[in-house]
KEMAR-584070 format. One line per field, with one value per residue: residue number from 1; residue in three letters; x, y, z of N, C-alpha, C in turn. Coordinates in Angstrom, 1 decimal. Example, Ala and Ser with C-alpha at 12.3 -4.5 7.8 and 13.67 -1.06 7.14 Angstrom:
2
n: 1,2
res: ALA,SER
nX: 13.2,12.8
nY: -5.7,-2.2
nZ: 7.8,7.1
caX: 12.3,13.7
caY: -4.5,-1.1
caZ: 7.8,7.1
cX: 13.2,12.9
cY: -3.3,0.0
cZ: 7.8,7.9
% end
This chain:
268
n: 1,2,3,4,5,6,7,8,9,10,11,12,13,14,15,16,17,18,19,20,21,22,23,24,25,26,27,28,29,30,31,32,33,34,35,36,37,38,39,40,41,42,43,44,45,46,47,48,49,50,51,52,53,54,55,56,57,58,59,60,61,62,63,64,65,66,67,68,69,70,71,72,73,74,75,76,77,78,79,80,81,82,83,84,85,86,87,88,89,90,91,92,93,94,95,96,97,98,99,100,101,102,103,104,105,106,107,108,109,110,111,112,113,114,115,116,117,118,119,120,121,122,123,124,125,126,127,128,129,130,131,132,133,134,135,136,137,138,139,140,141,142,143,144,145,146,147,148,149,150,151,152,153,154,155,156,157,158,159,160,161,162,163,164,165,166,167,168,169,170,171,172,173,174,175,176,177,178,179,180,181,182,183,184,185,186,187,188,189,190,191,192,193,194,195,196,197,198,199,200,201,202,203,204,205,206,207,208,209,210,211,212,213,214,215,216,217,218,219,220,221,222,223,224,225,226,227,228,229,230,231,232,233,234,235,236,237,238,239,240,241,242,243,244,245,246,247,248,249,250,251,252,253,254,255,256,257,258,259,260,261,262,263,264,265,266,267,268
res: UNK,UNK,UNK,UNK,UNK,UNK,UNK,UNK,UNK,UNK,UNK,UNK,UNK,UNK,UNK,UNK,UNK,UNK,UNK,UNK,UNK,UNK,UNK,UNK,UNK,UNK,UNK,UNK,UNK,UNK,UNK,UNK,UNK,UNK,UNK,UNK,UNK,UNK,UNK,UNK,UNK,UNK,UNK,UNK,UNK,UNK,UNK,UNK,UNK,UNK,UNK,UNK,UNK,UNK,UNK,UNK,UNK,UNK,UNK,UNK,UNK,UNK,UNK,UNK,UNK,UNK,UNK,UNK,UNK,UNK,UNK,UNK,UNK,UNK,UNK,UNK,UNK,UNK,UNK,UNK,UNK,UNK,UNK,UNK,UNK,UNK,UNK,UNK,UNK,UNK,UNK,UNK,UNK,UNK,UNK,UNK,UNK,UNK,UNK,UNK,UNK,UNK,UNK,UNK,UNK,UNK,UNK,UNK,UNK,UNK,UNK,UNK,UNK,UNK,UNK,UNK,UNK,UNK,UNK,UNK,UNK,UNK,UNK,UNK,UNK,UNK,UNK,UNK,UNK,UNK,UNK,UNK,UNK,UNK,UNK,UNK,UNK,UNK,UNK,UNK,UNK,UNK,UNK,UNK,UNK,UNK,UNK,UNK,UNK,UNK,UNK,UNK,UNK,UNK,UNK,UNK,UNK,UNK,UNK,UNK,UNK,UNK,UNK,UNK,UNK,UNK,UNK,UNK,UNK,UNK,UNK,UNK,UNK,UNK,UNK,UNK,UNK,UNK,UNK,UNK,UNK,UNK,UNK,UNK,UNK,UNK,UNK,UNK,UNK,UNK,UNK,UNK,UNK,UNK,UNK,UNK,UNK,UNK,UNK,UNK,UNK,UNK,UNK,UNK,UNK,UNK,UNK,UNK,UNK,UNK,UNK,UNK,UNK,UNK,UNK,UNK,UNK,UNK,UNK,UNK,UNK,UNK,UNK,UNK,UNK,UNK,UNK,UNK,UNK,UNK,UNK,UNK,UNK,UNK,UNK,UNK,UNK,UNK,UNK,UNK,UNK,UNK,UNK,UNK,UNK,UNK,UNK,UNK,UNK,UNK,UNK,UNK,UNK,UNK,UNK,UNK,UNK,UNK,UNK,UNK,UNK,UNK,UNK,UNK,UNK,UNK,UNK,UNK
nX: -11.5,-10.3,-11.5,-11.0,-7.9,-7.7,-8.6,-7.2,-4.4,-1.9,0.5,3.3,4.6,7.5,10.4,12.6,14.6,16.1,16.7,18.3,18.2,20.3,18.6,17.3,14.8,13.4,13.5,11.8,11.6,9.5,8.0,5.3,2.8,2.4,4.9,5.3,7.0,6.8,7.5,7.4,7.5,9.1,8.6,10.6,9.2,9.1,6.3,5.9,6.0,5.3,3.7,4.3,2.2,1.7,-0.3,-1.2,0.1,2.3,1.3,-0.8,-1.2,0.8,2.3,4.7,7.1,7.7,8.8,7.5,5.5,7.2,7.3,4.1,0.6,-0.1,-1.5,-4.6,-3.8,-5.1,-7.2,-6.0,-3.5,-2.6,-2.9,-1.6,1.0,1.8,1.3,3.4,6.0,4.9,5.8,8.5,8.8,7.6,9.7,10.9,9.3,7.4,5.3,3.6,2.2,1.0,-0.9,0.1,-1.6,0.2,2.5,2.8,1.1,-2.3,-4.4,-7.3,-7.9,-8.3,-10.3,-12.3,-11.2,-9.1,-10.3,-11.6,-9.1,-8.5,-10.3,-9.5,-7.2,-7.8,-9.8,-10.2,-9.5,-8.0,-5.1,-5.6,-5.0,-6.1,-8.5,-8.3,-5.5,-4.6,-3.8,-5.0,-3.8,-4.8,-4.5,-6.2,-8.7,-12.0,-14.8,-13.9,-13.1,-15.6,-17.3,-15.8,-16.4,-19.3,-18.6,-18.6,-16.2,-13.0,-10.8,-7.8,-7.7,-5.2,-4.2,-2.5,-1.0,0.8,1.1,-0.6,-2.3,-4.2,-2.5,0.0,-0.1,-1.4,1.0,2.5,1.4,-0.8,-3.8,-5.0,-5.9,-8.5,-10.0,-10.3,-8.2,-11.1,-13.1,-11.4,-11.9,-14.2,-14.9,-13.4,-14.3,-17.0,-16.5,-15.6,-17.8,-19.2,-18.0,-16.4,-13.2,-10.0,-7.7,-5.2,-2.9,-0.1,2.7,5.3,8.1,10.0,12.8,12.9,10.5,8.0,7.8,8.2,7.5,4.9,3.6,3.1,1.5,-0.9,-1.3,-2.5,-5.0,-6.2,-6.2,-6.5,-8.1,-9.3,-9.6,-6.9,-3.9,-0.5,1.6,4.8,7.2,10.2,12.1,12.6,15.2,14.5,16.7,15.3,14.0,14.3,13.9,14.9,15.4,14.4,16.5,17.2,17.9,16.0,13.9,13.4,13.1,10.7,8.6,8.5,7.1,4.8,3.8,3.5,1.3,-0.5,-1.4,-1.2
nY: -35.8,-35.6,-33.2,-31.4,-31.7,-30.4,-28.0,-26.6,-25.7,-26.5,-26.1,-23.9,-20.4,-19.7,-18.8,-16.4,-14.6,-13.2,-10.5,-9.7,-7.0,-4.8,-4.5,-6.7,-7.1,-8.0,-8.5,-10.1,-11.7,-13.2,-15.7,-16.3,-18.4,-18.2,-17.3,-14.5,-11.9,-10.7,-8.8,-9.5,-8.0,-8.4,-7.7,-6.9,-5.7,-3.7,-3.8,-6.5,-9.1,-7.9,-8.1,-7.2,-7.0,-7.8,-6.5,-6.5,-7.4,-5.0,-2.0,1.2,3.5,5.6,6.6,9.7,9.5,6.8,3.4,1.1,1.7,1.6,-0.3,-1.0,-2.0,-5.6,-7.6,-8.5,-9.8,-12.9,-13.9,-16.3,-15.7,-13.4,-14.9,-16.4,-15.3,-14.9,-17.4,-18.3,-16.8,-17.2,-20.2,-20.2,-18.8,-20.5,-22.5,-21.2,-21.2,-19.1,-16.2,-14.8,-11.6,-9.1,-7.8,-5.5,-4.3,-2.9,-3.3,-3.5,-2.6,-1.0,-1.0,-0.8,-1.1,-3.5,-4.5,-7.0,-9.4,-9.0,-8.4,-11.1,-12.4,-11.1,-12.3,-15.2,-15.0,-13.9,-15.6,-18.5,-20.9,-19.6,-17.7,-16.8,-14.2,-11.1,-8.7,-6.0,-6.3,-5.9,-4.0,-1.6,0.2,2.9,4.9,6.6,5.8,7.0,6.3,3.6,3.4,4.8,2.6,0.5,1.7,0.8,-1.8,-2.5,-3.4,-4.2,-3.9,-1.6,1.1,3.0,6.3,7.0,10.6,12.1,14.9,17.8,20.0,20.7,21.1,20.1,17.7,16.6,16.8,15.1,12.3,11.3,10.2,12.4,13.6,12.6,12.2,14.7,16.8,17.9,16.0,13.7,13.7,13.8,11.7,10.3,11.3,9.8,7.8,7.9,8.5,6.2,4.0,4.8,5.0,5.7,7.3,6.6,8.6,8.7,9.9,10.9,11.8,14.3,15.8,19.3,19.5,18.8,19.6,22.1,25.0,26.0,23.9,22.4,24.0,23.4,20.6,21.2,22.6,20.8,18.3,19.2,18.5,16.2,12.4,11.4,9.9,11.2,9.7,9.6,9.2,8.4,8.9,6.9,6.6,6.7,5.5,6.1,8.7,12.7,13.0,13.5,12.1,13.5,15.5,13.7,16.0,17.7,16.7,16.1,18.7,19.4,17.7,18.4,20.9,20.4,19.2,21.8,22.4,21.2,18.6,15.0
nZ: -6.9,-9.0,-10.6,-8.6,-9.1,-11.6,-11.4,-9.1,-7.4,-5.1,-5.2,-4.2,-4.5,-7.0,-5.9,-6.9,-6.6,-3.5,-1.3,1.5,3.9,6.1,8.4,8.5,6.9,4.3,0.9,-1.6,-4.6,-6.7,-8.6,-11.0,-12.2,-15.1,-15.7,-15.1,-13.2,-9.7,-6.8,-3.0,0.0,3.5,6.2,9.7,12.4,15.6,16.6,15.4,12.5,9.5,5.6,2.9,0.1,-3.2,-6.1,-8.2,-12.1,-12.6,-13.2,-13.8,-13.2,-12.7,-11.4,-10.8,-9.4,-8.9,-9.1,-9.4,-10.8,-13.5,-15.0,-17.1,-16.4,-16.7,-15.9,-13.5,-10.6,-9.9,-6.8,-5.5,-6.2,-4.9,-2.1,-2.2,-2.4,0.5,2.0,1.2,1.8,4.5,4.8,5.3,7.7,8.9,10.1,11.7,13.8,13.9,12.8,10.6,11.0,10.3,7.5,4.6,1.4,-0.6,-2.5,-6.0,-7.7,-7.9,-5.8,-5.5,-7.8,-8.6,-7.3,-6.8,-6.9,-5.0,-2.0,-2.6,-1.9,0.2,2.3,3.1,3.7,6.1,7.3,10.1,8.4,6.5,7.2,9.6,9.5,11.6,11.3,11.9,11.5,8.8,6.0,3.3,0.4,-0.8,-4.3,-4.4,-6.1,-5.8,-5.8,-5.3,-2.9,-1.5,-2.1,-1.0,2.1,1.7,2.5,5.0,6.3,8.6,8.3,7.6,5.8,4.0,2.6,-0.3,-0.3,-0.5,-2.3,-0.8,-2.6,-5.4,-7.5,-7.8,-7.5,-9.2,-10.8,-10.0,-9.1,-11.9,-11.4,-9.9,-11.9,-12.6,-10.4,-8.4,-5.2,-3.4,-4.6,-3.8,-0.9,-0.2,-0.3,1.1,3.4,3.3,3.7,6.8,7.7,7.9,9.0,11.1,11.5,11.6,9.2,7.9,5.8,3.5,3.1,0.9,1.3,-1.1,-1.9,-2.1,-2.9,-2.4,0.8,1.6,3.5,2.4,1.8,3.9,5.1,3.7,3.7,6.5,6.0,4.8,6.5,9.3,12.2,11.5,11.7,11.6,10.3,9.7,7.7,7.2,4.6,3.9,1.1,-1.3,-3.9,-7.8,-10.4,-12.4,-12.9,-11.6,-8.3,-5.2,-2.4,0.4,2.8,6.0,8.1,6.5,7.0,9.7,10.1,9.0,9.7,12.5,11.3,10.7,13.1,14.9,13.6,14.4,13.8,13.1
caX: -10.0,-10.1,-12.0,-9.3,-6.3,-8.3,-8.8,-6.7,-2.7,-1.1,2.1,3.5,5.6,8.4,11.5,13.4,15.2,16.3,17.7,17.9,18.8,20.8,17.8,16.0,14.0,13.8,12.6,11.0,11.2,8.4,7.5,4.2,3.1,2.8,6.6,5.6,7.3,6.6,8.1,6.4,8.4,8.8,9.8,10.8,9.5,9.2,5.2,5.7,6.7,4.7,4.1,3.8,2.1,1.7,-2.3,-0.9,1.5,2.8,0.6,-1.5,-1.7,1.8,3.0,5.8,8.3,7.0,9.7,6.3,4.9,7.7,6.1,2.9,0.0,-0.3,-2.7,-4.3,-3.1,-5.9,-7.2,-5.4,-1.8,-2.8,-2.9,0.0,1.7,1.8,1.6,4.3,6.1,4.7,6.6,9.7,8.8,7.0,10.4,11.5,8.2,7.2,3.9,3.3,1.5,0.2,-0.2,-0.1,-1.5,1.1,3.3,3.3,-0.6,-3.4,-5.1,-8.5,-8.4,-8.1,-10.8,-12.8,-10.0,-8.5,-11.4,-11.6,-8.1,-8.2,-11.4,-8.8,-6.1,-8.3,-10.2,-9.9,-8.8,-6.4,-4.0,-6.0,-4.7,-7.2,-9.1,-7.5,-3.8,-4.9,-4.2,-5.4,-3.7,-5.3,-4.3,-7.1,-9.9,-12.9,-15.9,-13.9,-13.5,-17.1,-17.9,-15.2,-16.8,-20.1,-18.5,-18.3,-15.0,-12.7,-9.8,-7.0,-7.2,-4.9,-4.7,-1.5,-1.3,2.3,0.7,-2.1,-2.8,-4.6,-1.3,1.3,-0.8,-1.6,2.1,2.8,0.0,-2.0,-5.1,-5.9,-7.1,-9.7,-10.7,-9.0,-8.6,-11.9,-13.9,-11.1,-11.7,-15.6,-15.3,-12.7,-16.0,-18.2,-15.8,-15.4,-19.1,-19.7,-16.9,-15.6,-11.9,-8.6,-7.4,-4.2,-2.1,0.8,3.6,6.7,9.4,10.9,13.1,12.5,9.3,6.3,8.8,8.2,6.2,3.4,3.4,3.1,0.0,-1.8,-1.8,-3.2,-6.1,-6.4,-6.1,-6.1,-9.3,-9.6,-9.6,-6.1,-2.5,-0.3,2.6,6.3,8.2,11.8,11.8,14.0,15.3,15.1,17.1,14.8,13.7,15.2,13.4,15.7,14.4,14.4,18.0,17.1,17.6,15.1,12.4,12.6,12.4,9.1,7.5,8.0,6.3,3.1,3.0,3.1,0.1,-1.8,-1.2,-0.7
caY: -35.7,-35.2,-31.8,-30.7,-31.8,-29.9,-26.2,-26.0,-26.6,-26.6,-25.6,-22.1,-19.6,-20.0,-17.7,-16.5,-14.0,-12.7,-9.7,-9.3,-5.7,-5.3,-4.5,-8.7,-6.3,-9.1,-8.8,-11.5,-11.9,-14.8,-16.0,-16.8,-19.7,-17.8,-16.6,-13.1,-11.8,-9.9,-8.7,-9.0,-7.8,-8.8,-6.4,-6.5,-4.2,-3.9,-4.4,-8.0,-9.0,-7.3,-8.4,-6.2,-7.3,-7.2,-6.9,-6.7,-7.3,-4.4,-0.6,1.7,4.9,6.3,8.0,9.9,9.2,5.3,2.6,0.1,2.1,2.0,-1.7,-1.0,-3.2,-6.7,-7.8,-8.4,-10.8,-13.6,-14.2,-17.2,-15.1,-12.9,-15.4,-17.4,-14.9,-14.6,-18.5,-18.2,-16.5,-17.9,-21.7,-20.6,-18.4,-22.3,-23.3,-20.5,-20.9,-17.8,-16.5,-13.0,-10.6,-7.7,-7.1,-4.2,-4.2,-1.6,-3.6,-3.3,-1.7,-0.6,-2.3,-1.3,-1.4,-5.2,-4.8,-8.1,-10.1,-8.4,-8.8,-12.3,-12.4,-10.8,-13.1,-15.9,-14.9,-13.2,-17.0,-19.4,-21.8,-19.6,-17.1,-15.9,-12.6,-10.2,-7.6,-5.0,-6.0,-5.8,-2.8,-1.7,1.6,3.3,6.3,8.0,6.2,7.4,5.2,2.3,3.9,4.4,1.1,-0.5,2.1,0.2,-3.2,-2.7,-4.6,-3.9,-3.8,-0.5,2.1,4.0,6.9,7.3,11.2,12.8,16.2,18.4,20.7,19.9,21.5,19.3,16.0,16.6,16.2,13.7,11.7,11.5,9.8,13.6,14.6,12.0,12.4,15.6,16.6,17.5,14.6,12.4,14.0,13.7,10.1,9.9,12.0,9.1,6.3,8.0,8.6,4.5,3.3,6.0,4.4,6.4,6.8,6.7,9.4,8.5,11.3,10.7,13.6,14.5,17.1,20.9,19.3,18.5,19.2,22.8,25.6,25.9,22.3,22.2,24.8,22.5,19.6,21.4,22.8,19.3,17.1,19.4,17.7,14.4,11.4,10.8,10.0,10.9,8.6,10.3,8.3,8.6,8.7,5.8,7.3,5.9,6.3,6.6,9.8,13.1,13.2,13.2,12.3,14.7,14.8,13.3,17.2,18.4,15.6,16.7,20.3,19.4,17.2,19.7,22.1,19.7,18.9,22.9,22.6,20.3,17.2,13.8
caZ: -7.0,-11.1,-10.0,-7.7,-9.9,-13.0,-11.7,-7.7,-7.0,-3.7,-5.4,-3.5,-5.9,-7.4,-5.4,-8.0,-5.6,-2.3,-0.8,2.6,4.7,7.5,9.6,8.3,6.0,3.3,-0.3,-2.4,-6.2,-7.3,-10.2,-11.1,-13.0,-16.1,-15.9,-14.5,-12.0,-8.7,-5.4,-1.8,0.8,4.9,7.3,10.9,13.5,16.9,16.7,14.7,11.3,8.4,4.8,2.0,-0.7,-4.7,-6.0,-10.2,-12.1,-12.9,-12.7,-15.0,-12.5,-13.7,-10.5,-11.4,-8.2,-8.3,-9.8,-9.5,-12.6,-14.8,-16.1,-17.5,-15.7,-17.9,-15.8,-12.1,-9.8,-8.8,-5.3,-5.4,-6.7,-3.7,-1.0,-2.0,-1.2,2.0,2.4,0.4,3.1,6.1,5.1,5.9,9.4,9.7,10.1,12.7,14.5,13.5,11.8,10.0,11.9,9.7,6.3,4.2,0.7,-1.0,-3.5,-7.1,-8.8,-7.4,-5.0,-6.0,-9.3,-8.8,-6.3,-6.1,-6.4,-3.8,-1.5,-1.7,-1.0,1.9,3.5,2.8,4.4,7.7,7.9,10.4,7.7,6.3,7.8,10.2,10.5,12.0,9.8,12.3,11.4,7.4,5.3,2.0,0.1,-2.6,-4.7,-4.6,-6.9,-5.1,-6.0,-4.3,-1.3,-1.2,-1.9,0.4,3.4,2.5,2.7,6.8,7.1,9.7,7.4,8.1,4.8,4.1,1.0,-0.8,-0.5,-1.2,-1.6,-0.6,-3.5,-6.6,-8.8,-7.0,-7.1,-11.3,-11.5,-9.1,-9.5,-12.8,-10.9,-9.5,-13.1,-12.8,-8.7,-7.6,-3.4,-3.1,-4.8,-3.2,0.3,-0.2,-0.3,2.7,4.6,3.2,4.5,8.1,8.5,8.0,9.6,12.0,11.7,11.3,7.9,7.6,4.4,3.1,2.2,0.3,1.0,-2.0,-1.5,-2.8,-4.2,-1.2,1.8,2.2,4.7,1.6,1.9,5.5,5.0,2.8,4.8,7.9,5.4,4.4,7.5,10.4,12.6,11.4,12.5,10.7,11.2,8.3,7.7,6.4,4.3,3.2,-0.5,-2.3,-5.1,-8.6,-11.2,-14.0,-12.9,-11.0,-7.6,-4.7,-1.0,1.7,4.3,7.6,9.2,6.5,7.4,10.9,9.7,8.1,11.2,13.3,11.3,10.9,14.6,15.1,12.8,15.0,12.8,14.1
cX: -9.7,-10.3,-10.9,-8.4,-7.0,-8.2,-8.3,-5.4,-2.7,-0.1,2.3,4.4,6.6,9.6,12.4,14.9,15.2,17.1,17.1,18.9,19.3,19.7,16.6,14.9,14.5,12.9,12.6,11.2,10.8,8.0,6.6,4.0,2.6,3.8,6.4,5.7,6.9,7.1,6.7,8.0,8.6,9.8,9.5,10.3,9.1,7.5,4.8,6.5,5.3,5.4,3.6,3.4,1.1,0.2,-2.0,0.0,1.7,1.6,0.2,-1.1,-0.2,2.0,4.4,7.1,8.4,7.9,8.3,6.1,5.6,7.2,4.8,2.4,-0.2,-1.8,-3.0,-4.3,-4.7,-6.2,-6.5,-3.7,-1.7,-2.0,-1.6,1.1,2.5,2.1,3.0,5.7,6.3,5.0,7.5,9.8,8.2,8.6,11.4,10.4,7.4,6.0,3.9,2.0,0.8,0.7,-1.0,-0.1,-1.1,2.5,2.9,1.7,-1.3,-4.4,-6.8,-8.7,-8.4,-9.3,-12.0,-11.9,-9.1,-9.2,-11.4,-10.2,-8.1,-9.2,-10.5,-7.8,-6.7,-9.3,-9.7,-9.3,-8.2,-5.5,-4.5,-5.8,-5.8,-7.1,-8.2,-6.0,-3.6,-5.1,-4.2,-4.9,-4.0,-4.4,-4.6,-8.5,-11.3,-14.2,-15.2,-13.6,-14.8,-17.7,-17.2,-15.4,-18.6,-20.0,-18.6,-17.2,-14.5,-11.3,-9.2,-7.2,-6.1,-4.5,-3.0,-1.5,0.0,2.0,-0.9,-2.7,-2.9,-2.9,-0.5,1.0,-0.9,-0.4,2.8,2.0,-1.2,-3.7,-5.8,-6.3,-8.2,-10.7,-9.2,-9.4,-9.7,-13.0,-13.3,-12.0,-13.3,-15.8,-14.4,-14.0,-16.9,-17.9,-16.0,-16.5,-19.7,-18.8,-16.1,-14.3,-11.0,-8.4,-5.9,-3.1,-0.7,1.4,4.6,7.7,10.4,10.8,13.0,10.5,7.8,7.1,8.8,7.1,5.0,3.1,2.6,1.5,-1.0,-2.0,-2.5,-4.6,-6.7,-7.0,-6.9,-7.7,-10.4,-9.2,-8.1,-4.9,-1.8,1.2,3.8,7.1,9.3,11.5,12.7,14.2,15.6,15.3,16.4,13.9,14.3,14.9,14.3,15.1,15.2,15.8,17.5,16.9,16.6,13.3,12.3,12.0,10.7,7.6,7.3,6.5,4.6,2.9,2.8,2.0,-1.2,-2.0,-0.6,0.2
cY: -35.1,-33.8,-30.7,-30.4,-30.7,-28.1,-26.2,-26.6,-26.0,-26.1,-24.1,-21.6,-20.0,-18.7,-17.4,-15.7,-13.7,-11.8,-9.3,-7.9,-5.9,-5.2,-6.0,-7.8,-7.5,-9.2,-10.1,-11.5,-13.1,-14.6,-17.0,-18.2,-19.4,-17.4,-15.3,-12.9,-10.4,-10.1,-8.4,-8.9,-8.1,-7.8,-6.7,-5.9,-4.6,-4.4,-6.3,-7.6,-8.9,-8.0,-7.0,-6.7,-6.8,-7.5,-6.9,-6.6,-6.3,-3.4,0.0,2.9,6.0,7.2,8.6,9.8,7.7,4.4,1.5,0.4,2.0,0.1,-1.2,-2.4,-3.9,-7.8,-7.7,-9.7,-11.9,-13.7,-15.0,-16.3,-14.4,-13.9,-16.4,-16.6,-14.9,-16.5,-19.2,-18.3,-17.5,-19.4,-21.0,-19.5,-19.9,-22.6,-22.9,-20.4,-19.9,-17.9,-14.7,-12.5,-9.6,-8.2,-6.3,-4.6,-2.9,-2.2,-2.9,-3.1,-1.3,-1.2,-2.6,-1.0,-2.9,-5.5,-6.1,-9.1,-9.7,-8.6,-10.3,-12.9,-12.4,-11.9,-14.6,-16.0,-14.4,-14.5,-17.7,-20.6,-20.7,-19.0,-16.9,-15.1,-11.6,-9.0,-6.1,-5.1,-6.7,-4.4,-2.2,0.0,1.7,4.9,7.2,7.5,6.2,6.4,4.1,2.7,4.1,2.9,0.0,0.1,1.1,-1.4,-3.7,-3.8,-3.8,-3.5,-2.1,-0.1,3.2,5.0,7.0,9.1,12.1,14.5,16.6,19.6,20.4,20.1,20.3,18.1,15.8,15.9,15.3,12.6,11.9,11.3,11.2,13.9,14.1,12.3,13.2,15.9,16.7,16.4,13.0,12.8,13.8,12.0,9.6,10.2,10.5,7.7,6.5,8.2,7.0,3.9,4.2,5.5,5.4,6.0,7.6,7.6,9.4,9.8,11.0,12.0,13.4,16.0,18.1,20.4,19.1,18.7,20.8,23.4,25.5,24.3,21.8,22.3,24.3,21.5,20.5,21.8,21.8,18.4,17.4,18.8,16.7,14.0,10.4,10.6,9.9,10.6,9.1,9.6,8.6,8.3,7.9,6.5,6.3,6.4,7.2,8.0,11.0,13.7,12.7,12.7,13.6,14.1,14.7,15.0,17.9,17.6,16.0,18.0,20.2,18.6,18.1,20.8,21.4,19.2,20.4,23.4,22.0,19.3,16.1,13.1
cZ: -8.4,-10.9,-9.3,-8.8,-11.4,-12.6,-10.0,-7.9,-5.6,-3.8,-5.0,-4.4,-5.6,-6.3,-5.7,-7.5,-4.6,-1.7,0.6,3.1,5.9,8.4,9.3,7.0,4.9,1.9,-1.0,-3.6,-6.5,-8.4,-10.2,-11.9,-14.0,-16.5,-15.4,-12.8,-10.9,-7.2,-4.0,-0.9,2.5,5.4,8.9,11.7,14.6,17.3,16.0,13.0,10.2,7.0,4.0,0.9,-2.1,-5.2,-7.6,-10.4,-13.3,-12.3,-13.4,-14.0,-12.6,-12.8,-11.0,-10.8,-8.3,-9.1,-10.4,-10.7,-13.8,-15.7,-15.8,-16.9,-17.0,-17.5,-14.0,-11.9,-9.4,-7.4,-4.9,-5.3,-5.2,-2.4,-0.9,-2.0,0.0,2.6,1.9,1.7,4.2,6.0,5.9,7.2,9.4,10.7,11.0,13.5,14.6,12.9,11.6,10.5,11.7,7.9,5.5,2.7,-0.1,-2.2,-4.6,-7.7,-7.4,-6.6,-5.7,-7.3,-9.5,-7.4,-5.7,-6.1,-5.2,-2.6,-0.9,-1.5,0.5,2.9,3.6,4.1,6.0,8.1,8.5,9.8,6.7,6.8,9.2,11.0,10.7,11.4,10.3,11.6,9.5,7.1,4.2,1.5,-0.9,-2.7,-4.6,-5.4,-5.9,-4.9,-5.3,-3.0,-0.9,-0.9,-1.1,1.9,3.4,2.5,4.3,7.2,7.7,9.5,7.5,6.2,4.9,2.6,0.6,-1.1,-1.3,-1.8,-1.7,-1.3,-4.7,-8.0,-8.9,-7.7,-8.4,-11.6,-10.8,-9.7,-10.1,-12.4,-10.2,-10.0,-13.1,-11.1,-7.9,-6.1,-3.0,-3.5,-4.1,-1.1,0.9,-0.4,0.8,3.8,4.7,3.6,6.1,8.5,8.4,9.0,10.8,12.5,10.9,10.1,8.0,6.1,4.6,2.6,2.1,0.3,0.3,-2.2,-2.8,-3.9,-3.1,0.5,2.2,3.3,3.8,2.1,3.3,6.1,4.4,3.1,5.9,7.2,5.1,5.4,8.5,11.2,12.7,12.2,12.1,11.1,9.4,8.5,6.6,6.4,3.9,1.8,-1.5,-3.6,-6.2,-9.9,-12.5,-13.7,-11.8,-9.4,-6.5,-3.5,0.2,2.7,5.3,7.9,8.5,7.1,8.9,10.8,9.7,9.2,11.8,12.9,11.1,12.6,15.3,14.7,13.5,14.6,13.6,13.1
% end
């Protein structure tokens, strides 16, 4: 018991905020038990209720659209910070009978740059004694660093990847996302090959449409050179705008503009 009470608590985060959306879309603000604070998010949808959660507090990778980055990372999250989380959470569905369904590591840093703590997070929360949500309805987004994608294709988990892409030419990506000067499309795309020939699982690319900026036909043409014959599905997001920089998102009638012209491309 001295052992216990010396290095494990039971105590679940602090919930310092709450804002809920008209669609139950419900963010979180917790506070650690060092005083730093971090958001997980719970979302709605028609396939179950999804969490989204935070792997550091704060971010080093300095995207340029990303509100996440404007705190510098202070440090990463424990496996423990990880998983209380979510259990965090899943009291108060206890108390609507409810239980969380998927989740998506995509909060606030980098996932694998915090990647053994992350890790044994996740075996945590995919255990019979603890969440156990299945490795299928677990998903891990990185930016791009390459070497952990390697080394999480030879971990053989079952776990959903998906890449944070937002565009498909080395120019674009420099000034979007600094992490291309270190692993640009081809060195990233040479370790996507080296994940899908171990794991032959769908990898999911993320695209943020921010208008007059990754939203046009070049744009369109650079994904299909990119994508077109994978095993992939690339996921178009609406672009939250924030103030501290001047990136706008895409209007509804140009975001269909822009599907279209990737399912004209052959793109899923």
């Amino acid at each position: 018991q001295e052992t216990l009470s010396n290095h494990f608590s039971d105590a679940l985060l602090t919930i310092k905020e709450k804002q809920v959306a008209r669609d139950g879309t419900t963010k979180y603000l917790l506070e650690l038990e060092d005083g730093g604070l971090i958001e997980t998010v719970l979302m709605i949808q028609t396939y179950g209720r999804s969490l989204c959660v935070t792997s550091q507090l704060g971010c080093n990778m300095g995207c340029s659209f990303c509100a996440s980055g404007l705190l510098k990372k202070q440090r990463d999250l424990s496996p423990g910070e990880i998983v209380l989380q979510a259990l965090t959470i899943q009291k108060f569905l206890d108390e609507k009978e409810a239980r969380l369904d998927n989740l998506v590591i995509m909060g606030t840093g980098e996932p694998f740059d915090n990647y053994d703590n992350l890790l044994k997070a996740l075996a945590i929360l995919n255990s019979p004694y603890g969440l156990q949500i299945g490795a299928r309805h677990i998903s891990v987004s990185t930016c791009g660093l390459a070497p952990k994608i390697e080394k999480f294709a030879d971990e053989k988990l079952q776990y959903n990847l998906a890449i944070s892409l937002h565009a498909a030419n080395d120019e674009l990506r420099n000034k979007l996302m600094p992490i291309n000067k270190a692993y640009n499309l081809e060195r990233l795309m040479e370790a996507i090959n080296y994940y899908e020939s171990k794991s032959n699982r769908r990898i999911t690319f993320e695209y943020l449409l921010i208008a007059g900026v990754n939203d046009g036909v070049r744009d369109a043409d650079d994904l299909q050179k990119l994508l077109r014959g994978r095993n992939a599905y690339i996921n178009l997001i609406p672009y939250n705008e924030v103030k501290e920089n001047e990136y706008r998102g895409t209007s509804p009638k140009d975001t269909l503009r822009f599907y279209d012209l990737l399912k004209k491309r052959g793109l899923s």
